[in-house]
Each structure stands twice: as structure tokens, then as C-alpha cells.
Residue frames as qw, qx, qy, qz and C-alpha x, y, z in Angstrom:
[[0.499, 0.230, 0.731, 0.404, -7.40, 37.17, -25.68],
 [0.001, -0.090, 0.520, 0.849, -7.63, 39.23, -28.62],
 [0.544, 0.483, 0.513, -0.455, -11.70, 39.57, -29.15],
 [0.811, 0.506, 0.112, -0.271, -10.83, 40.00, -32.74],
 [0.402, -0.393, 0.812, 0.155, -8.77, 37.29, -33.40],
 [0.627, 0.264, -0.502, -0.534, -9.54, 35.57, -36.60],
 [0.753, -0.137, -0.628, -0.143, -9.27, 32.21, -35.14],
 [0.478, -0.623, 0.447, -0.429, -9.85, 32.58, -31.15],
 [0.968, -0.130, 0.008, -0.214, -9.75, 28.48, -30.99],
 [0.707, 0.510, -0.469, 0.144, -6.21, 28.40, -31.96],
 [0.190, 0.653, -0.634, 0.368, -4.92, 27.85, -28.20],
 [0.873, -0.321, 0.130, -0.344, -7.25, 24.72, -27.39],
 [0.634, 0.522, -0.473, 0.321, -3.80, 23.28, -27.89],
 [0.220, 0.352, -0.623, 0.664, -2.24, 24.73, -25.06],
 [0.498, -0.319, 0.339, -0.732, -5.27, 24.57, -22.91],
 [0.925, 0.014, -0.285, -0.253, -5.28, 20.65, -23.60],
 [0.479, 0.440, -0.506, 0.567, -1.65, 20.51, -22.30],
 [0.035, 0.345, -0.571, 0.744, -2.07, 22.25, -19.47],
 [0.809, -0.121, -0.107, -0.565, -5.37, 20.06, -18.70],
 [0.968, -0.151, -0.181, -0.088, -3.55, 16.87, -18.58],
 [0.439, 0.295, -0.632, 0.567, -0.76, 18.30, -16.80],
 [0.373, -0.350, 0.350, -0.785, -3.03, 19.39, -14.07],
 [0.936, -0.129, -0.070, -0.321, -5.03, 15.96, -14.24],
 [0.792, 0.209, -0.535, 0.207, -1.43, 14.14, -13.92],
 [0.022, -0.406, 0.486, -0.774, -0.65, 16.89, -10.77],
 [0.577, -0.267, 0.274, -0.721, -4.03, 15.54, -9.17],
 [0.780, 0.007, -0.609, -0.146, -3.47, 11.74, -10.18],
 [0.804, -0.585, -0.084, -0.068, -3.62, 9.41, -6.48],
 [0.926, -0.100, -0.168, 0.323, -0.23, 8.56, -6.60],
 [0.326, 0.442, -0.158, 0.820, 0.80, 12.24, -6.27],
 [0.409, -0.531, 0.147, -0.727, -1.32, 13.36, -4.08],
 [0.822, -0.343, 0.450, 0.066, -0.61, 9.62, -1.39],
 [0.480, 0.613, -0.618, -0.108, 2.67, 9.06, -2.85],
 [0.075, -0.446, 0.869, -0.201, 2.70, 6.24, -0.03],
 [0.744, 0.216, 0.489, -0.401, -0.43, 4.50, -1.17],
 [0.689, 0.626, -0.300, -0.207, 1.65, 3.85, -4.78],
 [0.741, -0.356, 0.509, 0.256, 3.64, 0.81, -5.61],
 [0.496, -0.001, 0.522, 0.693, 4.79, 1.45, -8.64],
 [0.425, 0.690, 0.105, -0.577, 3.86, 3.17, -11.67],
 [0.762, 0.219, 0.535, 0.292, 3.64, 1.86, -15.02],
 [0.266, -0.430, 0.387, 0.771, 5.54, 3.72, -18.24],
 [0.671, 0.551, 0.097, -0.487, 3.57, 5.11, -20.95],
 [0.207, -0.203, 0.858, 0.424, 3.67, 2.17, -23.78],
 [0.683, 0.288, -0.105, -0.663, 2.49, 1.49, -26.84],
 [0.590, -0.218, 0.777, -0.009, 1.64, -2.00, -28.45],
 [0.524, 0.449, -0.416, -0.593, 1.78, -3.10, -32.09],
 [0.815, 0.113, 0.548, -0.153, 0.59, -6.28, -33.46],
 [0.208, 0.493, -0.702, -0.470, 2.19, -7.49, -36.87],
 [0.887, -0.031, -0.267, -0.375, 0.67, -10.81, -38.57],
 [0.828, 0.175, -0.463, 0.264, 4.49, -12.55, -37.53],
 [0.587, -0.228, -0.617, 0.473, 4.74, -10.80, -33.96],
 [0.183, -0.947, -0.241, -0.110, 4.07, -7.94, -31.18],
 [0.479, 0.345, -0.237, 0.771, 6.15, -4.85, -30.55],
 [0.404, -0.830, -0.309, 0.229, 6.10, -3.26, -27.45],
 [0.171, 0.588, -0.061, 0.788, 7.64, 0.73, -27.62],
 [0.464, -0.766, -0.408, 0.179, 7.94, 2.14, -23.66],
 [0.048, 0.878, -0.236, 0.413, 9.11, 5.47, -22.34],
 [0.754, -0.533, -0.109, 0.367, 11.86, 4.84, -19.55],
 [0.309, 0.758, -0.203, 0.538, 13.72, 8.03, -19.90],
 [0.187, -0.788, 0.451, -0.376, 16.42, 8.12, -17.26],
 [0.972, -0.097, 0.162, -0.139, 16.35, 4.44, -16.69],
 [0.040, 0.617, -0.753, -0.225, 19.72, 2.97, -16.87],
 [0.826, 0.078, -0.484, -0.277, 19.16, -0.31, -19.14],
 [0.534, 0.196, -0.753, 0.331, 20.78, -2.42, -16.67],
 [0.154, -0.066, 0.707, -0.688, 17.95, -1.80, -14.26],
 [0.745, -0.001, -0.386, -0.544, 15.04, -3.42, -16.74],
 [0.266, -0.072, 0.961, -0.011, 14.33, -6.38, -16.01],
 [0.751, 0.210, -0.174, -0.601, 11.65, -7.95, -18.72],
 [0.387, 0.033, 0.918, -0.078, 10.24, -11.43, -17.95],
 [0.585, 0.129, -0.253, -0.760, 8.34, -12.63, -20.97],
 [0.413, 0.165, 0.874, -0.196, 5.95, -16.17, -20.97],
 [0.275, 0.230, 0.870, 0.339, 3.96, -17.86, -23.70],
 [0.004, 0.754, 0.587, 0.295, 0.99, -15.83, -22.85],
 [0.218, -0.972, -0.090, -0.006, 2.36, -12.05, -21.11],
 [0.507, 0.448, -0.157, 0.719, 5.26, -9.82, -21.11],
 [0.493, -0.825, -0.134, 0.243, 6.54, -8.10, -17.30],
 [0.560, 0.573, -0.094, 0.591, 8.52, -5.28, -17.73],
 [0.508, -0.819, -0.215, 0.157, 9.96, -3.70, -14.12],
 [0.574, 0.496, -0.076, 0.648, 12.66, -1.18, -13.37],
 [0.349, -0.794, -0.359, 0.344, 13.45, 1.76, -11.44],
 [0.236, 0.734, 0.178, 0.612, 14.28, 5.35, -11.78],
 [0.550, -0.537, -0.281, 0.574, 16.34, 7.14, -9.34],
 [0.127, 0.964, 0.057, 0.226, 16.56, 10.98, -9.04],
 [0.450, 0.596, -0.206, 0.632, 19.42, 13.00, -8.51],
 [0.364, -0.810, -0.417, 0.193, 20.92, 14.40, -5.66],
 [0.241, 0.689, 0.001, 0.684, 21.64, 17.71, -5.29],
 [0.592, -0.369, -0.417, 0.582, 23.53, 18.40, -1.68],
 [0.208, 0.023, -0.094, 0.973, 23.38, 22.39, -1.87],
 [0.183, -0.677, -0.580, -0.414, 19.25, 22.35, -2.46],
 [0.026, 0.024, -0.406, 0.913, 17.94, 25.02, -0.57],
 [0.504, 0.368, 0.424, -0.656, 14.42, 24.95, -2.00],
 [0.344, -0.043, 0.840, 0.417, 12.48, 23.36, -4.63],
 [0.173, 0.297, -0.124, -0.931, 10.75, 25.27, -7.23],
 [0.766, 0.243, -0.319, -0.503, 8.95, 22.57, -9.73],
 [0.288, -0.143, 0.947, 0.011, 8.97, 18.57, -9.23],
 [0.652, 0.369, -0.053, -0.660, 7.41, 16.63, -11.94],
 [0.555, 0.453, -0.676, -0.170, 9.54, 13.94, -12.73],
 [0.902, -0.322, -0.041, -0.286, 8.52, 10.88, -11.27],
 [0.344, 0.463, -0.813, 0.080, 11.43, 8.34, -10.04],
 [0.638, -0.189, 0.629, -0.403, 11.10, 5.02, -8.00],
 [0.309, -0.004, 0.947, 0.091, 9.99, 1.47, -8.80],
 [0.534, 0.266, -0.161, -0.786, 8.14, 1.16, -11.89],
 [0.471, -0.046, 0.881, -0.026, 6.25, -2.03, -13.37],
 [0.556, 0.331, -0.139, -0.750, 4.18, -2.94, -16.36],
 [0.244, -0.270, 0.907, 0.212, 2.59, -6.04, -17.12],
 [0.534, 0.250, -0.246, -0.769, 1.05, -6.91, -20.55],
 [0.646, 0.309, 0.667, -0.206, -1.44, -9.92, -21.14],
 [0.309, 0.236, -0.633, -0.670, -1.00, -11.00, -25.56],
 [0.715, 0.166, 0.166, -0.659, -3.84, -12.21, -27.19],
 [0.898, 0.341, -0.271, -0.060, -1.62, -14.75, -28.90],
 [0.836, -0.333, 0.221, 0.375, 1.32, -16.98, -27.47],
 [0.111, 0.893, -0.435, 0.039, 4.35, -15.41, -28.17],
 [0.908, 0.096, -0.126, 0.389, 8.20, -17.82, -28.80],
 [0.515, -0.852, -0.089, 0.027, 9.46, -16.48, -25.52],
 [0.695, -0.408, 0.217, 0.551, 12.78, -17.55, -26.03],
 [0.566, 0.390, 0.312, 0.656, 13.20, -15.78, -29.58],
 [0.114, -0.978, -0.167, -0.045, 11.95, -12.50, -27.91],
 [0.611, 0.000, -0.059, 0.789, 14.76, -9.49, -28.05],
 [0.141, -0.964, -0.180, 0.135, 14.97, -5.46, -27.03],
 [0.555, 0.121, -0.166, 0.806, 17.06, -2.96, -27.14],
 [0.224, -0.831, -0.373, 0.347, 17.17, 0.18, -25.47],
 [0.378, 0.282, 0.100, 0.876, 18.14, 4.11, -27.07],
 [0.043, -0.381, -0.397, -0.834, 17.10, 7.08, -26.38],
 [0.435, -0.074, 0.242, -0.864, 14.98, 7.08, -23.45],
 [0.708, 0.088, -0.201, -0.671, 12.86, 4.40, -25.11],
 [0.395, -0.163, 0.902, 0.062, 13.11, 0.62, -24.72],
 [0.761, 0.177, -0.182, -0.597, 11.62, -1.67, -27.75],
 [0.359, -0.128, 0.922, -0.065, 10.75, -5.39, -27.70],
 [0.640, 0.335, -0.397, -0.566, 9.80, -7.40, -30.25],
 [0.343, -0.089, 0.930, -0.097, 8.52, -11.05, -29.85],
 [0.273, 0.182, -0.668, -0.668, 7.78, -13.09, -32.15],
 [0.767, -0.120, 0.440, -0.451, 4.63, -15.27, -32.15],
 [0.397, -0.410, 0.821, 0.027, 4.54, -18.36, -32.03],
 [0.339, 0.145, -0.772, -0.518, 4.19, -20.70, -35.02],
 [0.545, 0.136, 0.725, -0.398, 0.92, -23.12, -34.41],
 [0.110, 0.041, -0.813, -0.570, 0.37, -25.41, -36.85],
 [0.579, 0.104, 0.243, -0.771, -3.46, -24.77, -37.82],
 [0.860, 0.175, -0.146, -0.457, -3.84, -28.59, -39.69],
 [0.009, 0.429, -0.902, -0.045, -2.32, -31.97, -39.13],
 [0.604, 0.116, -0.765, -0.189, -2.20, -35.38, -40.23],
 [0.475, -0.412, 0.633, -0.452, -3.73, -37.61, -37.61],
 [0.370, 0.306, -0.832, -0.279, -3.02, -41.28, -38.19],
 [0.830, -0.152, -0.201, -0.497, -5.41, -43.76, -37.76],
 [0.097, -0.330, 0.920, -0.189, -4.24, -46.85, -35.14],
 [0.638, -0.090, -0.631, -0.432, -5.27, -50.46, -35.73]]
């Protein structure tokens, strides 16, 4: 590094990168790949007032190996990811891409109107959007004689 560099800090960037590629190189499930059952896809989760949106990575995933089970109170999202072969390999230089049975299952803080729930998949990405359910927060309760 350049001692006079005007800003020496400018490559805590790259040195963050290569940090949490080295922490992902030393996670358990690489290092005992037979002590992993699955692995779960980075996702995010959004909350709206009228329902929640799950957003997951599943690059390479062919949609037609999801399977997403959703229930009043949790959303299961499983799948798998199959690698390539390549019959001429001779030797293998870099392996990083993960492939096998994956799983993820989220726990909402609010019932959710399972059946109205819907996804689609583009891109690599899968989103799902369920709506929550309606609960009626006052009712009439009739007096009996």
C-alpha cells in the first residue's frame, strides 16, 4: 500500500469481502460437509400493515424443485440444488457454490390467510407474499335469555 495515499482506508471494502468469504470457507458445514442437513438460503423478510413478503436467493434452483408449505402461523420453504457434471474434470481449481438439499423455515408473528398466499420465481430469486389474516378486533356479543 501506497504510504502516501490520501485515503489508505479506501480498501476496508475489499478486506470486508474477503473476511466473510473466508468466514463462509471455515463455516461447519464446509469443513464436515457430512454433519450438514441442509442449508438454509439467504432471505429477507418484510412486514407490510396488510401482509409479509418473503425475498430468497435460490439461484440455480429449478422452480419446480421448491416446495413451500405455508400454515396460519409459519412458512417452510425446501428445495434442492444440483451441480453440474462435467465428465472430462481432471482437477478442480475453486469450489464455492454450494448444491444439495436446502430448507428454511420461518415462524410470523401474525397468522397469515394461507390459502391466499402466492410466489413467483425470476431471476435466481423466489418471492412470496401472504397476506395476513383479517381478525376482527370488536364484536357484537348477544346477550341470551
Amino acid at each position: 500500500m501506497d504510504r502516501f495515499k490520501k485515503f489508505p482506508f479506501s480498501n476496508l471494502n475489499n478486506i470486508e469481502k474477503e473476511f466473510g468469504r473466508i468466514v463462509r470457507d471455515l463455516s461447519s458445514h464446509r469443513m464436515f460437509p457430512f454433519q450438514a442437513d441442509s442449508q438454509a438460503p439467504a432471505t429477507d423478510i418484510y412486514e407490510t400493515i396488510d401482509e409479509f413478503i418473503v425475498y430468497m436467493e435460490v439461484p440455480g434452483v429449478d422452480p419446480n424443485e421448491i416446495s413451500i408449505m405455508a400454515t396460519p402461523a409459519s412458512l417452510t420453504i425446501t428445495g434442492a440444488r444440483s451441480k453440474p457434471s462435467f465428465t472430462d474434470t481432471t482437477c478442480i481449481h475453486q469450489l464455492e457454490i454450494e448444491d444439495g438439499q436446502f430448507e428454511r423455515m420461518i415462524h410470523l408473528s401474525e397468522a397469515i390467510d394461507a390459502d391466499a398466499t402466492s410466489s413467483t420465481c425470476r431471476n435466481g430469486c423466489l418471492l412470496i407474499r401472504m397476506p395476513k389474516k383479517k381478525v376482527q378486533t370488536q364484536i357484537k356479543v348477544n346477550i341470551e335469555e
